[in-house]
C-alpha positions, -999 to 999 in steps of 0.1 A, spaced: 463 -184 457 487 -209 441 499 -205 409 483 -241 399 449 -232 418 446 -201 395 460 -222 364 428 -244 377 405 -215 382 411 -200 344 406 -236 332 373 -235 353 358 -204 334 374 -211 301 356 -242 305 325 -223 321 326 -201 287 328 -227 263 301 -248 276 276 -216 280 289 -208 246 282 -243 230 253 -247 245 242 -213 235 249 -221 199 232 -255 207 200 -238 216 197 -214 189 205 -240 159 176 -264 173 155 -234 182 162 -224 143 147 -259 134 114 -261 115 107 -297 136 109 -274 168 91 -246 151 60 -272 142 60 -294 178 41 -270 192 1 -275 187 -5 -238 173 14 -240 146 -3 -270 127 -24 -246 109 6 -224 95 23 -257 89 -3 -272 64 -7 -238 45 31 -236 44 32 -272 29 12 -264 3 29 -232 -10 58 -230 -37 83 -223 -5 78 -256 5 74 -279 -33 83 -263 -63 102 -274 -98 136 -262 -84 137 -286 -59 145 -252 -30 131 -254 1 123 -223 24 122 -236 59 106 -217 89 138 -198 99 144 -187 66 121 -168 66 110 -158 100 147 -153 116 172 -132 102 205 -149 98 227 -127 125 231 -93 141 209 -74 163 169 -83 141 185 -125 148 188 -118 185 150 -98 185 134 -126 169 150 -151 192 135 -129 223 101 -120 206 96 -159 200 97 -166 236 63 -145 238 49 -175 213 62 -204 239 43 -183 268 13 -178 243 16 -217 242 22 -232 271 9 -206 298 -16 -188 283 -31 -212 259 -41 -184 237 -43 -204 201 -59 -234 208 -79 -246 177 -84 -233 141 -114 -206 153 -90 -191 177 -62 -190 155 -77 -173 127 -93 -147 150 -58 -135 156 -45 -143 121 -49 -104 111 -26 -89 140 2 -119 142 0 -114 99 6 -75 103 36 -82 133 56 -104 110 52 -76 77 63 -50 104 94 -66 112 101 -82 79 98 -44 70 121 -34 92 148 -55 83 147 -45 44 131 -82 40 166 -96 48 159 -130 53 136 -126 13 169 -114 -1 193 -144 14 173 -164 -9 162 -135 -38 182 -105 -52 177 -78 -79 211 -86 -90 204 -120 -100 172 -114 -114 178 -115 -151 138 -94 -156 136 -102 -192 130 -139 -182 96 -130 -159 64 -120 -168 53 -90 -180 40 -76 -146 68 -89 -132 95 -69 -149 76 -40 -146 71 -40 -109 105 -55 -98 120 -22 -124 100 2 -104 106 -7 -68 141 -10 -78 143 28 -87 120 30 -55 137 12 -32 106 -10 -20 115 -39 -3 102 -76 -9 71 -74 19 52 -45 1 45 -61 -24 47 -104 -10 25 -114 11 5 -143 14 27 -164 -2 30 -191 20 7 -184 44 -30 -178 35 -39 -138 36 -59 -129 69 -98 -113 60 -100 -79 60 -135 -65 64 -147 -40 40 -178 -24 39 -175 -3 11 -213 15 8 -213 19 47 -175 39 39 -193 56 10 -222 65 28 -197 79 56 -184 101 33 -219 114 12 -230 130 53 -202 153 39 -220 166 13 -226 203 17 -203 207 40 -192 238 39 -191 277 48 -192 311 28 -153 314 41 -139 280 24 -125 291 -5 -121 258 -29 -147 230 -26 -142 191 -34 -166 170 -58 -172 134 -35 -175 115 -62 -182 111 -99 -208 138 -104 -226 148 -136 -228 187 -139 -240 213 -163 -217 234 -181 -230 275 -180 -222 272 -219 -246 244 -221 -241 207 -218 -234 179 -198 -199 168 -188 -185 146 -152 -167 156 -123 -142 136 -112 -139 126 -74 -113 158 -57 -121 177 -85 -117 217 -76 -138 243 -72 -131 274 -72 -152 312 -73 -184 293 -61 -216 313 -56 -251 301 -44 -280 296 -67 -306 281 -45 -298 244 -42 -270 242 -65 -240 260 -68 -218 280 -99 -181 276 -99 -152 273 -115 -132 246 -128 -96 247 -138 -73 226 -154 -51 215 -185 -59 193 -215 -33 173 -240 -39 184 -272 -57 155 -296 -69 146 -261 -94 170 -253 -118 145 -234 -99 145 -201 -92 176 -186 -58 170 -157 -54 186 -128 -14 195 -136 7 205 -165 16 168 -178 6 156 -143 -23 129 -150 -47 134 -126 -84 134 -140 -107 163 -133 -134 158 -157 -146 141 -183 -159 159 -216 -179 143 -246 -171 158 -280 -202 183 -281 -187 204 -254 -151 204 -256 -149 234 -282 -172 254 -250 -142 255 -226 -121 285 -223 -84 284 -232 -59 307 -212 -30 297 -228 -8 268 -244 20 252 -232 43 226 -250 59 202 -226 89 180 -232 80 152 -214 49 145 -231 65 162 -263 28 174 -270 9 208 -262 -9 212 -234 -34 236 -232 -46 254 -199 -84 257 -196 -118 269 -172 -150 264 -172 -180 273 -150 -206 246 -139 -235 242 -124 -237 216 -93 -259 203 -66 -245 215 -34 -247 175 -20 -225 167 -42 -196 188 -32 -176 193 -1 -148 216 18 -142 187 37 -105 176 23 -98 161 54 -132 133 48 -117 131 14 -82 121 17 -96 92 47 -117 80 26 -90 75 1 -66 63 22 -93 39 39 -94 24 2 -57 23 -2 -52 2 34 -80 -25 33 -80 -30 -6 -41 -27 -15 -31 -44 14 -49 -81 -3 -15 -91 -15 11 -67 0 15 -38 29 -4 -10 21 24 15 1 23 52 15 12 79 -12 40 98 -19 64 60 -26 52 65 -62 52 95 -89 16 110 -100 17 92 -131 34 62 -117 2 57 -98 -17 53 -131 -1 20 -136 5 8 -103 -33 8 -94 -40 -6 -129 -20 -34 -125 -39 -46 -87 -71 -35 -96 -85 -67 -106 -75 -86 -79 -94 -65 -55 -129 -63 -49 -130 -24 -53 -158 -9 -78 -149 13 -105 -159 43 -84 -132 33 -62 -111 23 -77 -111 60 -96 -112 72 -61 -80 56 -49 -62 69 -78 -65 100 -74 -62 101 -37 -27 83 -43 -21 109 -74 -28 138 -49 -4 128 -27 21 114 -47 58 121 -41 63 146 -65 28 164 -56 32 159 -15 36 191 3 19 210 -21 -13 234 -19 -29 196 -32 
């Protein structure tokens, strides 16, 4: 070959190159577009929730645009999202698979938990090109705020546990919550002369052997059980803060209720020794007591237990952000966590006390214990 045919020849793929190139970066710049993200029919419905959210108007005058959000701004998670959104133009064009408002709400739930996945997975990268923990200045937010953004901070939770629904409307979760809890009463009595500790189900009001009335709290132990006909004597353990005497914890400075005692009683329970802890700075005081319980009301059944729980923790906390695993938060941290959602759930107080402690039991600094 001549030297001006393979002069002409490099020209030819340089030229090759650049024009794949250009048109490459062509493509993904109009791709990355929020007028080619909202041409196709589908995503009409997105479009008008996203219109009416503070990404879109707000006093700052910023606007969040569809790529902001939904495509991370290079490496390997930009390329994925490029690739995964030719599924969506086959869903579209081929398939026809959203084509009004019913259908696209009947899938809202699964394309909602894809995108939390992969924002997930990328640390929420393309929340923090916009929003960062170093330019926060915390003692300008509310309350709640500064209190949440502190602890997932010292957590390292990233933006989608906790945002959701933010510009696009949240999908329905069904809950049935007395179907869940009448799942969980069949495991009443469930249990064998082998199992050694056995689980109150719920709230449960029990005799004390000493006399009176006090509550069980739901995973409240019991332990040295013997049968009396259709109840059951066994004991209770646990620890009480002194000046505090009402709630008796399941853990030395660890805030996880057992049971509830009204004044009358508390002088009936039996102390085994006292303990001042520096956390606290307080004494805390290690106590039993034997009670008398229906055997319906307790099981062996951890296992029914801890679903249950975590059932509550994955429909109800996962309203305004992903549900967060048990052991992300401290025992005590818990307390406030769920304190601080509560109200914008539809859970009762009995689950809502169930929750906790399911979350307390499995808390990152209780996790891989006997609990």
């Amino acid at each position: 070959m001549s030297k001006m045919k393979k002069i002409a020849a490099f020209v030819g793929i340089m030229g090759l190159g650049a024009a794949v190139l250009g048109g490459s970066q062509y493509a993904m710049k109009t791709t990355n577009s929020t007028e080619f993200c909202v041409s196709c029919h589908s995503m009409t419905h997105p479009q008008a929730e996203w219109e009416g959210s503070v990404h879109f108007s707000n006093r700052k005058g910023i606007r969040a645009e569809c790529s902001d959000c939904h495509v991370p701004q290079d490496g390997l998670h930009y390329f994925k999202a490029k690739v995964v959104a030719l599924k969506d133009v086959w869903h579209t064009f081929v398939t026809n698979k959203l084509p009004d408002q019913e259908a696209y709400e009947a899938h809202r739930l699964e394309m909602a938990q894809r995108v939390w996945e992969d924002m997930k997975e990328t640390d929420s990268a393309t929340c923090r090109s916009c929003h960062s923990f170093d330019a926060m200045v915390l003692s300008e937010q509310k309350e709640a705020a500064q209190k949440m953004h502190k602890l997932a901070q010292e957590t390292n939770q990233t933006c989608i546990d906790c945002h959701k629904g933010i510009a696009h409307f949240m999908p329905d979760i069904q809950v049935d919550n007395a179907a869940a809890a009448g799942e969980l009463a069949k495991h009443g009595a469930e249990f064998t002369a082998n199992d050694k500790t056995l689980y109150a189900l719920a709230m449960t009001p029990v005799q004390l052997t000493q006399g009176g009335e006090i509550r069980l709290l739901p995973y409240a132990e019991l332990h040295q059980w013997k049968e009396d006909g259709e109840q059951l004597k066994a004991t209770i353990n646990g620890w009480q803060q002194e000046g505090a005497e009402s709630v008796v914890y399941m853990d030395l400075g660890k805030r996880i209720m057992v049971a509830l005692l009204p004044d009358e009683v508390q002088s009936k329970v039996n102390i085994v020794k006292t303990v001042f802890d520096n956390v606290t700075n307080s004494n805390w005081k290690e106590v039993n007591f034997e009670v008398t319980v229906p055997k319906t009301a307790v099981t062996a059944n951890i296992a029914a237990l801890n679903q249950f729980g975590n059932n509550l923790n994955q429909t109800h906390c996962s309203g305004c952000h992903a549900a967060i695993g048990a052991d992300h938060y401290t025992a005590n941290q818990w307390i406030g966590v769920v304190n601080s959602m509560k109200d914008r759930t539809s859970m009762s107080a009995d689950d809502v006390r169930a929750v906790t402690i399911y979350l307390q039991r499995n808390a990152k600094d209780i996790a891989g214990s006997s609990h």
